[in-house]
C-alpha positions in Angstrom: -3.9 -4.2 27.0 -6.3 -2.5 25.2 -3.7 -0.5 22.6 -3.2 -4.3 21.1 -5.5 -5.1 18.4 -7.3 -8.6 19.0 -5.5 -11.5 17.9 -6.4 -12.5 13.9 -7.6 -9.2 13.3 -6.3 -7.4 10.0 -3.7 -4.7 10.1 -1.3 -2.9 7.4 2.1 -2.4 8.0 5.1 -1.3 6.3 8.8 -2.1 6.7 12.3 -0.7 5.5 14.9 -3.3 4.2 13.3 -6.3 4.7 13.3 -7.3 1.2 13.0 -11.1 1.6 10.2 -10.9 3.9 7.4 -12.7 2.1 3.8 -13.8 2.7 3.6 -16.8 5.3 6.5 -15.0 7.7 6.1 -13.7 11.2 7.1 -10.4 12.6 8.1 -10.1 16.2 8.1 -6.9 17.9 9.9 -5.4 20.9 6.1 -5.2 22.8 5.8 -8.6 22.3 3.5 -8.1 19.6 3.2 -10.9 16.7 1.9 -10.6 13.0 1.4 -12.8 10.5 2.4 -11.5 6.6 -0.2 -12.3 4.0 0.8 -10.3 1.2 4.0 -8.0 0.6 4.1 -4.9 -1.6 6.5 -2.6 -2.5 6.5 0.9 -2.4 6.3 2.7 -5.7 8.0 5.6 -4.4 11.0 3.8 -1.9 12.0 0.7 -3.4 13.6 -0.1 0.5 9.9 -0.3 1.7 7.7 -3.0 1.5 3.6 -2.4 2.5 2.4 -5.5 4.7 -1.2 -7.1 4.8 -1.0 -9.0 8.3 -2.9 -10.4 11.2 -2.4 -9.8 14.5 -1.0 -13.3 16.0 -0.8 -14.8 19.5 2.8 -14.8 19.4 2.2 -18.6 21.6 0.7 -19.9 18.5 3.7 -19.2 15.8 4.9 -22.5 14.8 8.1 -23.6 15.6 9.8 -24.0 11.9 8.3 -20.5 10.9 10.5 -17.4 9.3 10.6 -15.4 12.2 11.6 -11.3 11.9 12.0 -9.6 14.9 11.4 -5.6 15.0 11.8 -2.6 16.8 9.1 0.2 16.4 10.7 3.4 16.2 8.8 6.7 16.3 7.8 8.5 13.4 
C-alpha cells in the first residue's frame, strides 16, 4: 500500500461544492482513504472550490459523532 501517504502525515486537497465542509470534519474516499480537515480555503478564482489542509487518518480511528463526507476521486 505504498501509494497511501502514512497515517497523520500533511496533505492539501481541494474540493468542489462542499461549501459547509469546515475544519474538524472527515473526508472518506472510495479507496478507503480518510482525512482529517484542518483548515478550509476558498478559491479566489472558483467560488465552488474550497483548498483543504488535512492529515491523512486511520479511517478506524474517526470518532463516532464526527461530520463525515464521503468522496469519490475522479480523474483530472
Amino acid at each position: 500500500m505504498a501509494s497511501r501517504g502514512q497515517p497523520y502525515t500533511p496533505c492539501k486537497l481541494y474540493i468542489d461544492g462542499a461549501g459547509d465542509l469546515s475544519a474538524g470534519d472527515y473526508i472518506l474516499t472510495s479507496g478507503g482513504s480518510a482525512y482529517l480537515v484542518q483548515a478550509t480555503r476558498p478559491s479566489p478564482s472558483k467560488p465552488e472550490r474550497l483548498y483543504l489542509d488535512c492529515l491523512r487518518w486511520p479511517p478506524d480511528q474517526i470518532p463516532e459523532d464526527a461530520r463525515c463526507y464521503q468522496l469519490n476521486w475522479y480523474r483530472r
